[in-house]
ROFI-826648 format. One record per residue (C-alpha): residue number from 1; residue in three letters; x, y, z. Coordinates in nm, 2 decimals. Layout:
// ROFI-826648
REC_NUM_ala_X_Y_Z
...
//
This chain:
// ROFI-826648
REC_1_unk_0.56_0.70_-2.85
REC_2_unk_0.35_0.54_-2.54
REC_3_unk_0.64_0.59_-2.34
REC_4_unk_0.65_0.98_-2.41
REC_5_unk_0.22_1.00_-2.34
REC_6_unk_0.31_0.79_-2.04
REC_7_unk_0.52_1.09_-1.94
REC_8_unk_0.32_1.34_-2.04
REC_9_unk_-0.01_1.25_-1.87
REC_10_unk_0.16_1.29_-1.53
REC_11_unk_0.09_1.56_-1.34
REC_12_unk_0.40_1.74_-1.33
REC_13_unk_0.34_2.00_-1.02
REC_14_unk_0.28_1.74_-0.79
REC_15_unk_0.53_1.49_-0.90
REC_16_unk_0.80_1.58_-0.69
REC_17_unk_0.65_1.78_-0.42
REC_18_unk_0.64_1.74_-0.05
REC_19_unk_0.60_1.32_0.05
REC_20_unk_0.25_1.22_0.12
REC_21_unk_0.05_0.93_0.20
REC_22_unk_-0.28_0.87_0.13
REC_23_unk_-0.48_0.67_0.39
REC_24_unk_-0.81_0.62_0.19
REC_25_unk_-0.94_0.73_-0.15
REC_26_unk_-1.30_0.74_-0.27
REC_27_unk_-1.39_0.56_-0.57
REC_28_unk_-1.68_0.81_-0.63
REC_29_unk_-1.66_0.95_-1.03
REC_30_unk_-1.53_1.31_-0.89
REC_31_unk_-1.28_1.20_-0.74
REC_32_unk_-1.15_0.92_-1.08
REC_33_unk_-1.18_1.23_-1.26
REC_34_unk_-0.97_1.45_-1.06
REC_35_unk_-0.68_1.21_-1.13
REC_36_unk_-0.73_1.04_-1.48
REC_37_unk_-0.94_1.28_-1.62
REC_38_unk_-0.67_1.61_-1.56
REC_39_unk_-0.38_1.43_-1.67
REC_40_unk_-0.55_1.37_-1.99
REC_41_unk_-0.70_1.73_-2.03
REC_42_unk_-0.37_1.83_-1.95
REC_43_unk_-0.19_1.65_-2.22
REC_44_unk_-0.44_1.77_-2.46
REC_45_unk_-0.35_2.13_-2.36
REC_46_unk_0.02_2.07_-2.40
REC_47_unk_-0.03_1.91_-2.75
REC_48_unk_-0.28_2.25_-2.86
REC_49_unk_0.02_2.47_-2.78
REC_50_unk_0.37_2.31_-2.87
REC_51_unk_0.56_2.58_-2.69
REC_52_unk_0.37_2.52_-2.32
REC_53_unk_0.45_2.11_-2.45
REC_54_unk_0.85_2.22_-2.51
REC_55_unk_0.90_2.36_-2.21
REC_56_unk_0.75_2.11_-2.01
REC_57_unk_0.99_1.91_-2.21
REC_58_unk_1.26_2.11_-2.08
REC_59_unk_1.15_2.17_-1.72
REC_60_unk_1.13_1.75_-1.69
REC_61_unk_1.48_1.72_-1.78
REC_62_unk_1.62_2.03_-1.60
REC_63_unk_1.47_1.85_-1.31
REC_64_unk_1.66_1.58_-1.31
REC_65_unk_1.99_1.74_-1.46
REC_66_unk_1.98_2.05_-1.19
REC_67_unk_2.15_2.33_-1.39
REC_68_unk_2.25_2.62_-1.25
REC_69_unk_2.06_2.83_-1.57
REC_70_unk_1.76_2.72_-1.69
REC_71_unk_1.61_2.71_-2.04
REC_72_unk_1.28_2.62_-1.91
REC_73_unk_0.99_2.86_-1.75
REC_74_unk_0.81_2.75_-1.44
REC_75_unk_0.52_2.54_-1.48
REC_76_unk_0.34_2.64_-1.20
REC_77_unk_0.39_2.93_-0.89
REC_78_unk_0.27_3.04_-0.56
REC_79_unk_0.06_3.41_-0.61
REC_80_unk_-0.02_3.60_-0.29
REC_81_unk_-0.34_3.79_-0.39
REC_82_unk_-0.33_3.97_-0.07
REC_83_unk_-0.16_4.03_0.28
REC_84_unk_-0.48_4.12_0.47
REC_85_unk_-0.60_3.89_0.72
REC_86_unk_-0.92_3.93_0.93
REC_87_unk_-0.78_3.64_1.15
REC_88_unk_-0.47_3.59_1.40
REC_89_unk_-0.36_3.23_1.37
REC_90_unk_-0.16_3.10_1.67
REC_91_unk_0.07_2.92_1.45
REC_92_unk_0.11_3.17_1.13
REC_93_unk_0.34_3.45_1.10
REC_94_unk_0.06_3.72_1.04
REC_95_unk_0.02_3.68_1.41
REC_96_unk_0.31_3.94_1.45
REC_97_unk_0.10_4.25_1.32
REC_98_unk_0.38_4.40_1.10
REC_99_unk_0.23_4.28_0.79
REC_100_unk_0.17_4.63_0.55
REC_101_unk_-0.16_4.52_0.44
REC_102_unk_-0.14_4.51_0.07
REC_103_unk_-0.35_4.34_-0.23
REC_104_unk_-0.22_4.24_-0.54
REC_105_unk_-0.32_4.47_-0.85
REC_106_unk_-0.52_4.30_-1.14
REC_107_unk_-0.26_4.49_-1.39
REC_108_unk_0.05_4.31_-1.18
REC_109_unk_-0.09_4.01_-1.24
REC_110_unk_-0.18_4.02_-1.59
REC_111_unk_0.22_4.13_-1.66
REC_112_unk_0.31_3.82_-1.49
REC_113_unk_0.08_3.62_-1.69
REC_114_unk_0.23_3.76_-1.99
REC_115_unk_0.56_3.69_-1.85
REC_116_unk_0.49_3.32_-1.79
REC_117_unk_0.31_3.15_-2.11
REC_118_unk_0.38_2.85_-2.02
REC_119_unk_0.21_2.81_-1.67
REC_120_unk_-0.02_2.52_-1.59
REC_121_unk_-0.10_2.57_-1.28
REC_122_unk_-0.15_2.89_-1.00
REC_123_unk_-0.21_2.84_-0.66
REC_124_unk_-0.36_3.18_-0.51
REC_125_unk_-0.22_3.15_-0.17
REC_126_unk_0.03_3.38_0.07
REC_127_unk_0.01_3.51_0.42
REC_128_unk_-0.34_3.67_0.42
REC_129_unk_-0.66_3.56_0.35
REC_130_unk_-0.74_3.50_-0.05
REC_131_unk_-1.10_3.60_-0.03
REC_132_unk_-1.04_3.99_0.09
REC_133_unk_-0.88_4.07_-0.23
REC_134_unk_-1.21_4.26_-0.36
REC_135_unk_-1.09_4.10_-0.71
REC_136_unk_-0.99_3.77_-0.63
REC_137_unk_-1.22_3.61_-0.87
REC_138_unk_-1.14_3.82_-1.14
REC_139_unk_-0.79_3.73_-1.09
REC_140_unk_-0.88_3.34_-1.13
REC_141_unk_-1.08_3.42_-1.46
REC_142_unk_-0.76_3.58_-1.62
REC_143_unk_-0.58_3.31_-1.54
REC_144_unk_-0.83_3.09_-1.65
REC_145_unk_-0.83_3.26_-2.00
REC_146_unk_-0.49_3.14_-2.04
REC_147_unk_-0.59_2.77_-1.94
REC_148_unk_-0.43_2.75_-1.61
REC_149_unk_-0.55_2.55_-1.32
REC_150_unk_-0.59_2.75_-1.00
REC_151_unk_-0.61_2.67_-0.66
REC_152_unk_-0.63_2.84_-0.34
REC_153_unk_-0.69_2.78_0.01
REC_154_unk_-0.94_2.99_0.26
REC_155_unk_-1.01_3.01_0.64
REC_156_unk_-1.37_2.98_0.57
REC_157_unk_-1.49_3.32_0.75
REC_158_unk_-1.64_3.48_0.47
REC_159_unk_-1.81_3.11_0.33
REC_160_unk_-2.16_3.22_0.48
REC_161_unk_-2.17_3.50_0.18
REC_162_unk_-2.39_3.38_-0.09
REC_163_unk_-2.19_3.62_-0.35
REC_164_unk_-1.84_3.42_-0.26
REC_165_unk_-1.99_3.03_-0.30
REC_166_unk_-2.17_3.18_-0.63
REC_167_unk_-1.80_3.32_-0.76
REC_168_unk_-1.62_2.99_-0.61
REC_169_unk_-1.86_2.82_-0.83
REC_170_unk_-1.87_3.07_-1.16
REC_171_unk_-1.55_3.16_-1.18
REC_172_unk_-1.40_2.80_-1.26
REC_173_unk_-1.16_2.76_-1.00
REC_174_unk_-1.03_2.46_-0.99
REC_175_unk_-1.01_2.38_-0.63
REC_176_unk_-1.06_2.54_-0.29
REC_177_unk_-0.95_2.43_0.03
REC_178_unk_-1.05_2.55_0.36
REC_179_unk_-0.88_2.57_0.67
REC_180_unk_-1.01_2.38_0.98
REC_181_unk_-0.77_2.30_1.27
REC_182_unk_-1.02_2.09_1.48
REC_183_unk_-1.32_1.88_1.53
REC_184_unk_-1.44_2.10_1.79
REC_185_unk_-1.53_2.45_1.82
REC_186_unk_-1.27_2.49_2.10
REC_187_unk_-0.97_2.35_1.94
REC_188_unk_-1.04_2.50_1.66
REC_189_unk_-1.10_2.87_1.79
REC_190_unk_-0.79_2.85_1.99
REC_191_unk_-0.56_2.78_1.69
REC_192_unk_-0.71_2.99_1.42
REC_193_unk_-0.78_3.32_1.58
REC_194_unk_-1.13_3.31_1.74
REC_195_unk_-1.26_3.19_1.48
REC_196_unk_-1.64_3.05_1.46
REC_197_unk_-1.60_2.65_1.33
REC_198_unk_-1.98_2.62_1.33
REC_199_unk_-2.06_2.93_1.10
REC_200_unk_-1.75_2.78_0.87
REC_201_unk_-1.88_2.46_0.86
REC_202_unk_-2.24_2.53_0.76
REC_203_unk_-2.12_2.80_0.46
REC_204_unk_-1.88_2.49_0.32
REC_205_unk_-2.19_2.30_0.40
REC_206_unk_-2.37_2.50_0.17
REC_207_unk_-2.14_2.52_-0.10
REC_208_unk_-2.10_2.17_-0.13
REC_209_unk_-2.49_2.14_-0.19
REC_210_unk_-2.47_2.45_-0.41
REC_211_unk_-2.16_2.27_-0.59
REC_212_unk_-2.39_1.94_-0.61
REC_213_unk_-2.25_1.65_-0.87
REC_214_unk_-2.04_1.86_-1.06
REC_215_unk_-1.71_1.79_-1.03
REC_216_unk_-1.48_2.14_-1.03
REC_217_unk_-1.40_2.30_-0.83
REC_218_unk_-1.27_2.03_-0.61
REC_219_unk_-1.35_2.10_-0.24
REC_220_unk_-1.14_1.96_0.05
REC_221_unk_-1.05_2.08_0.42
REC_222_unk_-0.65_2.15_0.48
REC_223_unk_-0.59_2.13_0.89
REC_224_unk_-0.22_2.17_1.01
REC_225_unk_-0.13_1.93_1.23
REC_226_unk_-0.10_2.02_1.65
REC_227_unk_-0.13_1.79_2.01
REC_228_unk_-0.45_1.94_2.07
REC_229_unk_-0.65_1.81_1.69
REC_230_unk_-0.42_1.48_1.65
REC_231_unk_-0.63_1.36_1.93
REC_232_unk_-0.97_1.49_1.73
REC_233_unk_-0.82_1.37_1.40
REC_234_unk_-1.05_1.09_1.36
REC_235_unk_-1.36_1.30_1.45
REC_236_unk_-1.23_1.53_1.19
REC_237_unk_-1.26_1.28_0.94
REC_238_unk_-1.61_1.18_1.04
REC_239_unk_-1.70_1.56_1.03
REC_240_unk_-1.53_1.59_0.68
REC_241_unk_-1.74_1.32_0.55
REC_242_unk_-2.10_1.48_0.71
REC_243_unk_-1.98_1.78_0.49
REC_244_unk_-1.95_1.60_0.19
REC_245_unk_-1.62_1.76_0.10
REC_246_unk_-1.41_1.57_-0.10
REC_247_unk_-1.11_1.52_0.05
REC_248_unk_-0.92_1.60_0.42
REC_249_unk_-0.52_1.68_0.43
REC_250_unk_-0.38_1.64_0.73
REC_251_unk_-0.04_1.88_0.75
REC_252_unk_0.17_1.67_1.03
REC_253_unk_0.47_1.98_0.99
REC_254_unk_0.44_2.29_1.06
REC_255_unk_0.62_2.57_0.89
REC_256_unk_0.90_2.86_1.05
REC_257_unk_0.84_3.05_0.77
REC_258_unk_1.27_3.04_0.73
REC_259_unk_1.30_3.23_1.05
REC_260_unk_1.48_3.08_1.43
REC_261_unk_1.28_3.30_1.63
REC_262_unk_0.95_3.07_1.48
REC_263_unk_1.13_2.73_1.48
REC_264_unk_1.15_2.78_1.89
REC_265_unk_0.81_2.95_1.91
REC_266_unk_0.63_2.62_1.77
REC_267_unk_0.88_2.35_1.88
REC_268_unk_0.64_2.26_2.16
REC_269_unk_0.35_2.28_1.95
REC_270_unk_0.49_1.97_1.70
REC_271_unk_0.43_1.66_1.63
REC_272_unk_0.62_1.37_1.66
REC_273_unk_0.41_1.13_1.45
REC_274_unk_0.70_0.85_1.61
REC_275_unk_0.55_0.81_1.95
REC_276_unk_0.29_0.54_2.05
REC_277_unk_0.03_0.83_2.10
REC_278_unk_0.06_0.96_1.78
REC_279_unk_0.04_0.63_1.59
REC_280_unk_-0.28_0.55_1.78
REC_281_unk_-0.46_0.85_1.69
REC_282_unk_-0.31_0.82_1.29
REC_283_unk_-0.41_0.50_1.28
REC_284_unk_-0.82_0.56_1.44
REC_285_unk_-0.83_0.82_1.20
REC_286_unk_-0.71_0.61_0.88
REC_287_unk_-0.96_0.33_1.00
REC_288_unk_-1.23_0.56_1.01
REC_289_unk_-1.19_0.74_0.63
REC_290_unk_-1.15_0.37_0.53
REC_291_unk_-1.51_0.30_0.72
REC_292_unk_-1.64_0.62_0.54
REC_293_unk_-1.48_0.52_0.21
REC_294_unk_-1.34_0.88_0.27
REC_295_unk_-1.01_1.02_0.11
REC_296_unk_-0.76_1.12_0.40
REC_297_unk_-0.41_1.23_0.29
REC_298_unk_-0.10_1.25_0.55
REC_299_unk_0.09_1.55_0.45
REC_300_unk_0.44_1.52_0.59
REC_301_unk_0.56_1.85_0.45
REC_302_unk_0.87_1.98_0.27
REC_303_unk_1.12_1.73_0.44
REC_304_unk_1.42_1.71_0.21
REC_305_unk_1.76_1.58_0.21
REC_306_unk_2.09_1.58_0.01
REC_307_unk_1.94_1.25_-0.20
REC_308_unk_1.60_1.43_-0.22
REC_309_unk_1.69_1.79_-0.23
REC_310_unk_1.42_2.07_-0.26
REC_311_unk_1.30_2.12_-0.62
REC_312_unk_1.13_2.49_-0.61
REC_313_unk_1.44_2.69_-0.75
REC_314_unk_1.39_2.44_-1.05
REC_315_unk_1.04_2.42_-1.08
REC_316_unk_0.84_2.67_-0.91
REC_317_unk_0.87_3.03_-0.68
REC_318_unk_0.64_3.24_-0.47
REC_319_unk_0.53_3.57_-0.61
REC_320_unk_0.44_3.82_-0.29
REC_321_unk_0.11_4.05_-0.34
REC_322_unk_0.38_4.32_-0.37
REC_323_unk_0.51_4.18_-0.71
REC_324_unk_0.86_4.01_-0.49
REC_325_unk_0.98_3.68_-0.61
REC_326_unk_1.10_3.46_-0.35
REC_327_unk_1.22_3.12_-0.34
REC_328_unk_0.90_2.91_-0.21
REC_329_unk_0.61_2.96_0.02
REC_330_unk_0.74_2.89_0.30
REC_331_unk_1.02_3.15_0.31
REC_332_unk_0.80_3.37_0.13
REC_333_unk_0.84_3.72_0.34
REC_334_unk_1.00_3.87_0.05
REC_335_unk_1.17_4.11_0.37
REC_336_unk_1.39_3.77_0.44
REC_337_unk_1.50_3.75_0.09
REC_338_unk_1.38_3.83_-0.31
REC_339_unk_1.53_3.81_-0.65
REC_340_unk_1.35_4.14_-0.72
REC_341_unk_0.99_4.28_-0.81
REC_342_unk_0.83_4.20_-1.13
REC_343_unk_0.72_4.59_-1.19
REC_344_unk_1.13_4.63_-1.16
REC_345_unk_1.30_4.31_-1.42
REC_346_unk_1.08_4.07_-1.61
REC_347_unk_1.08_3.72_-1.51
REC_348_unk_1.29_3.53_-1.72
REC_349_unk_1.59_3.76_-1.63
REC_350_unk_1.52_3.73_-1.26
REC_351_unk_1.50_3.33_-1.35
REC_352_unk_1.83_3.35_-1.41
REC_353_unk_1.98_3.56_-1.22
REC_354_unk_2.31_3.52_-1.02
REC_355_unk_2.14_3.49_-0.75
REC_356_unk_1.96_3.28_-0.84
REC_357_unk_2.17_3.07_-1.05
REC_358_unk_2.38_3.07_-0.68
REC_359_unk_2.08_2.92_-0.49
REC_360_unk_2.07_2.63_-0.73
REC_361_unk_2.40_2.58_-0.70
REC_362_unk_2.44_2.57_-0.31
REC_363_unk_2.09_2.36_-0.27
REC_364_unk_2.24_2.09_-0.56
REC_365_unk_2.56_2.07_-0.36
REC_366_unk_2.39_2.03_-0.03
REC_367_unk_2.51_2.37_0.14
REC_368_unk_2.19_2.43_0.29
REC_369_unk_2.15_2.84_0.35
REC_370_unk_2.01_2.94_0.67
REC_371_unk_1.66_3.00_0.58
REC_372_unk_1.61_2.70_0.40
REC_373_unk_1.72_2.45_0.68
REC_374_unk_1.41_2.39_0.85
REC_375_unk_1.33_2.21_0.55
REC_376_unk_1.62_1.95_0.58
REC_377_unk_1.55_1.89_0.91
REC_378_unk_1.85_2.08_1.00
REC_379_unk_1.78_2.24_1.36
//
């Protein structure tokens, strides 16, 4: 019996995700509670509704076993609430201008929910810019009525609205990250579109102090990794800590989004956290969230291999605001590839499709497709 609560209190989305490493963790109560206190609230969950706990069960082993058909339901899944972006990011595929812009109907959602009983955890995340969707935050209270944790990620622009902190705040999401790609105004405005880091910093400034001890939702600042703000990394933590956020990810990979054409667009715009330079400016930066007492996690990204091979066509998928499932969020244009629309097939049939019984198949025996070889470091 301890063995199986041992089990159970771990987290099980983030178990086998992408490698990271964790420089420095705060031993302040909110952030204890964000790792002791959800496993537990999560077990609880499982045990007040045995069917979520059995397919857990099931998704646990199927994880390890790697069947071609599944018995198990995803736990948790990538939702794109919207393709709309007010920005154009140097290193993000919306930069292209050919995205339809399109929001994700409330009633789409609510089919998938009732599709999926068993989720556990949503992240509200795609291509455009979560906070556009004029019902975003009534999508995270219907997914909070079926006690699901949800997450999403912003580029801050629309912060400095009162009515968007207030809705952060009173709709119970979970946590909220916000994208910052440099210490400096400069750095920062040439990588993500123009935009203003001083305006984004003082609305996450403000929601901070709005947010004040309580503990949800969990705020943090996501930066993706590039030559120009490895160099400002440790100023990045320093400015992290001023906000009072609670944690800073570092992204040290950036995606192709499954596409050639993208993997030679950013090639020179990489990383290689191997050379002298880049350990310096890693290792200035750990020293100073470990001054600050500051969390700062390394976030390597989805590097996988035939002895650690990608686990989203077991666990997880990415649901486009048009109502496409596609095999993760990275090659998530559902014009690459999809198992189908959710207005069209209901999940579980889509699940376990050919297709995409054939994807498990060829990932398991290490016949990487095309659009997935990024991710193995094939290039």
């Amino acid at each position: 019996m301890l063995d199986f609560v041992r089990e159970s209190l771990a987290f099980f989305p983030r178990e086998t995700g992408p490698k990271q490493v964790r420089f420095a963790r705060s031993k302040t109560t909110r952030n204890m509670s964000n790792s002791h206190f959800d496993r537990m609230r999560r077990f609880a969950a499982r045990l007040r509704q045995p069917r979520r706990l059995v397919n857990w069960l099931r998704a646990r082993k199927e994880r390890q076993e790697r069947p071609d058909r599944l018995r198990s339901l995803p736990v948790g899944i990538d939702l794109e609430p919207t393709t709309r972006c007010n920005l154009r990011c140097l290193a993000c595929q919306h930069s292209e201008g050919n995205w339809p812009g399109e929001d994700l109907p409330v009633e789409r959602f609510g089919r998938l929910l009732d599709q999926l009983p068993y989720l556990e955890q949503i992240k509200l995340q795609g291509v455009g810019e979560p906070l556009l969707h004029e019902q975003f935050f009534e999508l995270v209270r219907r997914a909070k009525r079926h006690g699901i944790w949800v997450s999403s990620i912003t580029n801050g622009t629309t912060l400095h609205l009162e009515k968007h902190r207030s809705e952060i705040l009173g709709s119970r999401l979970d946590e909220m990250m916000v994208s910052i790609d440099g210490a400096t105004a400069e750095t920062h405005a040439h990588w993500r579109g123009g935009s203003d880091l001083d305006r984004i910093v003082s609305g996450l400034g403000r929601l901070v102090e709005l947010r004040g001890r309580a503990t949800a939702p969990r705020l943090g600042i996501w930066c993706v990794g590039n030559p120009d703000n490895l160099r400002e990394l440790p100023a990045l933590v320093e400015l992290a800590a001023a906000i009072g956020v609670d944690e800073l990810t570092y992204q040290t990979e950036m995606a192709s989004w499954g596409r050639e054409e993208w993997r030679k667009r950013l090639a020179a715009f990489r990383i290689s956290r191997g050379t002298t330079e880049a350990a310096q400016y890693l290792k200035e930066a750990r020293d100073e969230a470990l001054r600050r007492r500051f969390p700062l996690t390394i976030y390597t990204g989805n590097r996988f291999s035939a002895e650690r091979p990608c686990f989203w066509p077991w666990e997880s998928c990415f649901v486009s605001a048009g109502g496409s499932v596609t095999r993760c969020c990275v090659a998530s244009d559902p014009r690459l590839h999809n198992f189908g629309r959710i207005d069209d097939s209901d999940f579980p049939g889509m699940w376990n499709s050919g297709d995409y019984q054939t994807l498990r198949r060829t990932i398991r025996d290490n016949n990487i497709p095309p659009i997935c070889r990024a991710c193995y470091g094939l290039e």
